[in-house]
C-alpha positions in Angstrom: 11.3 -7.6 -17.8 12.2 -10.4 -15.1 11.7 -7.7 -12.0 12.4 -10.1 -9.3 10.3 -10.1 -6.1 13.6 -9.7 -4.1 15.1 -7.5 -5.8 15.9 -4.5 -3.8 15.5 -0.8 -4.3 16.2 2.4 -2.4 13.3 4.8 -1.6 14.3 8.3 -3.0 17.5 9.6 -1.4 17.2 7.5 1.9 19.1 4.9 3.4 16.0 2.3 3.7 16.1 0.0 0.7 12.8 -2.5 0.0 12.3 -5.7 -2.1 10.4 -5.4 -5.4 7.3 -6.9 -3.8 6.3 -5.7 -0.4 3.4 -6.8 1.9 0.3 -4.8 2.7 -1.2 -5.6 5.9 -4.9 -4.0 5.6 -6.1 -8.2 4.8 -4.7 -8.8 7.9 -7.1 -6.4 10.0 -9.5 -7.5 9.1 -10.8 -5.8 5.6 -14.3 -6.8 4.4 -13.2 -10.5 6.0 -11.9 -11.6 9.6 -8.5 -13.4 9.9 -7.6 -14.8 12.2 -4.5 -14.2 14.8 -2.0 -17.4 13.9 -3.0 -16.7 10.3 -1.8 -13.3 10.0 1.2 -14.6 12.0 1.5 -16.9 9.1 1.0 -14.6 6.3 3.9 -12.0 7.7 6.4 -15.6 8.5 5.7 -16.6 5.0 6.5 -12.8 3.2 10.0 -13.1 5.4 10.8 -16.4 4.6 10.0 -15.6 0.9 12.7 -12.9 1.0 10.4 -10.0 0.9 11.5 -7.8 3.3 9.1 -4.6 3.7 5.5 -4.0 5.3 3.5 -1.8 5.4 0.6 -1.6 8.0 -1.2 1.8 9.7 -3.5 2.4 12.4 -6.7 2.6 10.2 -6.3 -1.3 9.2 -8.3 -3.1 11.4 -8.2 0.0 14.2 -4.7 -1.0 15.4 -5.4 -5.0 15.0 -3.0 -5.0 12.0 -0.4 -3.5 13.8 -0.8 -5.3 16.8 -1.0 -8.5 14.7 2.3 -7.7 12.9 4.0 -6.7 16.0 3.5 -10.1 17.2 4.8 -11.7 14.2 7.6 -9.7 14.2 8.8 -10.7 17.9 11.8 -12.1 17.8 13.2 -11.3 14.5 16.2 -9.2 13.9 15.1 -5.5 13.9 17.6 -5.5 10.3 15.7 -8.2 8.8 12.8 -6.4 7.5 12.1 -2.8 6.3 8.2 -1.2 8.2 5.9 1.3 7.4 3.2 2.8 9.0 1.2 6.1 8.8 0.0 8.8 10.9 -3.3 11.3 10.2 -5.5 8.8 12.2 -6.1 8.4 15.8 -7.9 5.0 16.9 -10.8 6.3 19.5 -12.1 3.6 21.7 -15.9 3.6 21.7 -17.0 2.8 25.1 -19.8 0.2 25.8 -19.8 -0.1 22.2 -20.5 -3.5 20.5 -18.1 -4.8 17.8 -21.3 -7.0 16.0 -21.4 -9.1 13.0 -18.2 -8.8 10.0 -17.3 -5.0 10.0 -16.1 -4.5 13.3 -19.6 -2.1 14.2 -20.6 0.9 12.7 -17.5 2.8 12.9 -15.2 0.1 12.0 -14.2 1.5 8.2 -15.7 -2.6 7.1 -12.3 -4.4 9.4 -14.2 -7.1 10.7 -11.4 -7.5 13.0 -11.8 -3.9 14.7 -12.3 -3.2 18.4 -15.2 -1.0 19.1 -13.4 2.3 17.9 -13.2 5.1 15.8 -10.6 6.3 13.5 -10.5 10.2 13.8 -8.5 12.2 11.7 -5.9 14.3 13.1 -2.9 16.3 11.2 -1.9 18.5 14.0 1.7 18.2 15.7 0.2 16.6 18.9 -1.8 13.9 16.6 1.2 12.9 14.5 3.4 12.3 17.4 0.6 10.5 19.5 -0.1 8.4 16.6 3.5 7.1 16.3 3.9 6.5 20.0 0.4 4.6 19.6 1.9 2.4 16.9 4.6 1.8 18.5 3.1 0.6 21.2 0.9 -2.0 19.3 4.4 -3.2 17.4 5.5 -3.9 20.5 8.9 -2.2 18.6 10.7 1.2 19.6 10.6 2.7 15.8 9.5 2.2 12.2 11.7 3.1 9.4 9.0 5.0 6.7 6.2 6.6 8.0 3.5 8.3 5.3 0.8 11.1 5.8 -2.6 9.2 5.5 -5.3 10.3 3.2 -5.1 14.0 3.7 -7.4 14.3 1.3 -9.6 17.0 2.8 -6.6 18.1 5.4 -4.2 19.5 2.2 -2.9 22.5 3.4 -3.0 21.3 7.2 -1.0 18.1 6.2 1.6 20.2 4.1 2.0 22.9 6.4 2.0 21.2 9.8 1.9 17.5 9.2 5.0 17.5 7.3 7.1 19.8 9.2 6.6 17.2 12.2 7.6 14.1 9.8 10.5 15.7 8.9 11.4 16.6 12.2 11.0 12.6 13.2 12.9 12.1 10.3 16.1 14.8 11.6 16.1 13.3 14.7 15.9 9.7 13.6 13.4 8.2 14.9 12.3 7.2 11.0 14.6 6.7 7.9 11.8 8.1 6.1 9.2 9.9 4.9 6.1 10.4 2.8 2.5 10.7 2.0 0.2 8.1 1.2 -3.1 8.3 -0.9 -5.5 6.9 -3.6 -5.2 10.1 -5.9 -2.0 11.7 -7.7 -2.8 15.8 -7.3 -2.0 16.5 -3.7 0.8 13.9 -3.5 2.2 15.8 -6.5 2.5 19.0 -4.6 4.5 16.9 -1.9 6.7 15.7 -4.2 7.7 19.7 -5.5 7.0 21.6 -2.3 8.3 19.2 0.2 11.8 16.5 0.6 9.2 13.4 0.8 11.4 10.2 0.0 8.3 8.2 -1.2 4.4 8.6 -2.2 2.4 5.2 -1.4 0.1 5.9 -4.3 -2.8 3.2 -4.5 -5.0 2.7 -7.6 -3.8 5.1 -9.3 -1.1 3.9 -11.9 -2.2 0.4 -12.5 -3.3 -1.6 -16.0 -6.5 -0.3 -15.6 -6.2 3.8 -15.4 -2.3 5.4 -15.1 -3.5 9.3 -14.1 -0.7 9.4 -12.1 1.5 8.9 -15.2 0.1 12.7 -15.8 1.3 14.2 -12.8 3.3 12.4 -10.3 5.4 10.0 -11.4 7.5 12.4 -13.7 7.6 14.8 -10.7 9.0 12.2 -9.0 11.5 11.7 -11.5 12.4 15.0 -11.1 12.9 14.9 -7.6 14.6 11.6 -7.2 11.3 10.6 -5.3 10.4 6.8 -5.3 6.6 5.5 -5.3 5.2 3.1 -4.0 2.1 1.6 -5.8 -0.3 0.0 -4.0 -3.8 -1.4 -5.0 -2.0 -2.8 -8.5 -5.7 -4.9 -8.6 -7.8 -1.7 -8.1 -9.4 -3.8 -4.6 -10.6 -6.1 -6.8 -11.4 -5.5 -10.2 -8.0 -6.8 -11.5 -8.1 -10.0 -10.0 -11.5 -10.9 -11.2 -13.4 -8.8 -13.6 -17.0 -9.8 -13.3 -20.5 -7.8 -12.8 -20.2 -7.3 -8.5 -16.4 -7.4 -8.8 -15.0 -4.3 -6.2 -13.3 -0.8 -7.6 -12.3 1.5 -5.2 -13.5 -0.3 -2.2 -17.1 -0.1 -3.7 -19.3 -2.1 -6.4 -17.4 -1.8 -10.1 -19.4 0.2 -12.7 -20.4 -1.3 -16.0 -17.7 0.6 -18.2 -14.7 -0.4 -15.6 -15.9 -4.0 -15.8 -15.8 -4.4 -19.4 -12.7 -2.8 -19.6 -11.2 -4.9 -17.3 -12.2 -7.8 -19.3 -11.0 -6.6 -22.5 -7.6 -6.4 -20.7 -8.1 -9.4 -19.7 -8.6 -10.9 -22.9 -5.8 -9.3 -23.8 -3.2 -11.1 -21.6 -5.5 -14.5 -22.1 -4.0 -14.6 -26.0 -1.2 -14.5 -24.9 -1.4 -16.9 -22.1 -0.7 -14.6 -19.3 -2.4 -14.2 -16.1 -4.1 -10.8 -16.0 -3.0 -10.4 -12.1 0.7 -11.3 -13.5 0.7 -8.5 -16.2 -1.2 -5.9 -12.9 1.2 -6.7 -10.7 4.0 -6.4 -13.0 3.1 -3.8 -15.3 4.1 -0.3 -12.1 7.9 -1.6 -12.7 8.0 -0.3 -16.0 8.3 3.1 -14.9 11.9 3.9 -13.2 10.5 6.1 -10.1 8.1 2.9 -9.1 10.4 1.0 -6.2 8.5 -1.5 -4.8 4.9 -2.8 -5.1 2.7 -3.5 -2.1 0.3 -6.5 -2.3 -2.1 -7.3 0.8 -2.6 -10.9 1.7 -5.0 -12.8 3.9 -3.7 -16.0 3.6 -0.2 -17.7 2.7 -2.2 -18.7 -0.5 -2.4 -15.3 -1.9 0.8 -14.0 -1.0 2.1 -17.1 -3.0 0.1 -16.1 -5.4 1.4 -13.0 -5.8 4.6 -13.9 -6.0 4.0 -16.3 -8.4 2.3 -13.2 -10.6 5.3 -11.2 -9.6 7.9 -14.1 -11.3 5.7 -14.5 -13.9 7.3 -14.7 -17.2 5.0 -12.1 -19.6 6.4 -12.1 -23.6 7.6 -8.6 -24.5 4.5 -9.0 -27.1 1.8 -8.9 -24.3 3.1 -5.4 -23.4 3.0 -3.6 -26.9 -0.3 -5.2 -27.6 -1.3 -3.8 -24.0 0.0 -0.6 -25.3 -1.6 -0.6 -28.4 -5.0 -1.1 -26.9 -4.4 2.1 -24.3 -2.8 1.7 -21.8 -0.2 4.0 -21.2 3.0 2.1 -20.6 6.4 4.0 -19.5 8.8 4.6 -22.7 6.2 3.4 -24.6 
């Protein structure tokens, strides 16, 4: 295919154009492991000097510690030089007197080990949206971001549709984003975005990778429709894809039997024919034309050269039929 990490791509009918490969900052709150501050600083140097030029962050990671970590990375570089996202639908709730405890941040902490003693609170009204951009400002340290997605509004639908969006797209009108979307680890309610709303983008995460494409179903031809550009994140399904093994992680939880052993017959797959099984994950989104950019977390300058190794990978047009052939359901395929 030879996608290249730098690459760049415009998100639906905006202005705001990403690379190929984007960072995702949730690692750098904290999740399941602490990081800590010069090595986040690190991680967000390295994505820049790389040529990546989008990230993604939100209040949830790390209750505000991811965005106060990238803020501080981000000092001093040209506002033009780099493409941010963050996301609204949460409000970070100090807990008082609480006590942050061992890896997890405390009991509210979502497991970001590098959360202050908070909860996250979900709020889709008007009054929560805009307080949770001036929030995230604040900890960015910057006076705007240029995407900002509705977060998880899983149980929030109609709220998030009917009063949510209207006051993203009012941000939007007035400028204070370039653009707009919803962000989620399921295709239905982000497909009703897409046809009842003028979203630019869907983050969609774990849903159309080399593992299971049910968004294939719904949402990416609906964004083909509507000239609407996703965003895949969670191309490893937290885990599963980067090491299928008996206690490897799917969905943020312990991988059942039937996952696992599909993920290693996958994997055997890509192994004939030499391939990485992260290279063909990370790769495989771009098939399909409405995918712009893929978001990969990283808690270490390591993995994000790791990734972009995967993402440069060369993978023989063989690898893909014979993926194909064995199920998965490949774009123009």
């Amino acid at each position: 295919m030879g996608k290249r990490a730098t690459q760049r791509h415009r998100l639906g009918t905006s202005d705001v154009e990403v690379t190929t490969l984007g960072l995702g900052t949730a690692p750098l709150g904290g999740l399941f492991t602490s990081v800590a501050d010069e090595t986040a600083a690190a991680v967000v140097k390295a994505a820049l000097d790389a040529g990546l030029n989008y990230l993604d962050t939100a209040p949830l990671y790390g209750h505000g510690t991811a965005e106060r970590r990238v803020g501080t990375a981000l000092s001093g570089i040209g506002r033009s030089e780099y493409v941010l996202s963050s996301k609204v639908g949460r409000l970070i709730v100090p807990v008082e007197g609480a006590d942050g405890g061992e890896a997890g941040g405390g009991p509210n902490a979502n497991g970001y080990a590098d959360a202050p003693p908070s909860e996250a609170t979900f709020d889709y009204t008007r009054d929560g949206i805009l307080r949770s951009v001036t929030e995230s400002l604040e900890r960015l340290g910057l006076d705007r971001v240029d995407v900002l997605y509705i977060h998880d509004p899983d149980d929030h639908e109609e709220e998030a549709l009917t009063v949510a969006y209207p006051a993203v797209r009012e941000l939007r009108d007035q400028g204070v984003v370039r653009a707009i979307g919803v962000g989620m680890n399921q295709s239905r309610i982000p497909t009703r975005f897409v046809r009842e709303t003028d979203v630019d983008a869907v983050l969609l995460a774990g849903r159309y990778t080399l593992l299971e494409q049910p968004g294939a179903e719904d949402l990416l031809p609906a964004c083909l429709e509507r000239d609407t550009s996703i965003v895949i994140g969670g191309v490893y399904n937290s885990g599963l894809l980067a090491d299928p093994r008996p206690g490897a992680t799917y969905n943020y939880a312990e991988a059942p039997e039937h996952l696992i052993a599909r993920a290693l017959e996958l994997a055997g797959i890509c192994e004939r024919h030499g391939v990485p099984l992260k290279a063909a994950a990370i790769q495989f989104p771009l098939w399909h034309p409405a995918v712009a950019t893929v978001l990969t977390g990283a808690r270490s300058v390591a993995e994000l050269e790791e990734n972009l190794a995967m993402m440069e990978y060369d993978i023989p047009g063989a690898l893909w039929d014979d993926l194909a052939d064995a199920g998965v359901k490949r774009y123009g395929a």
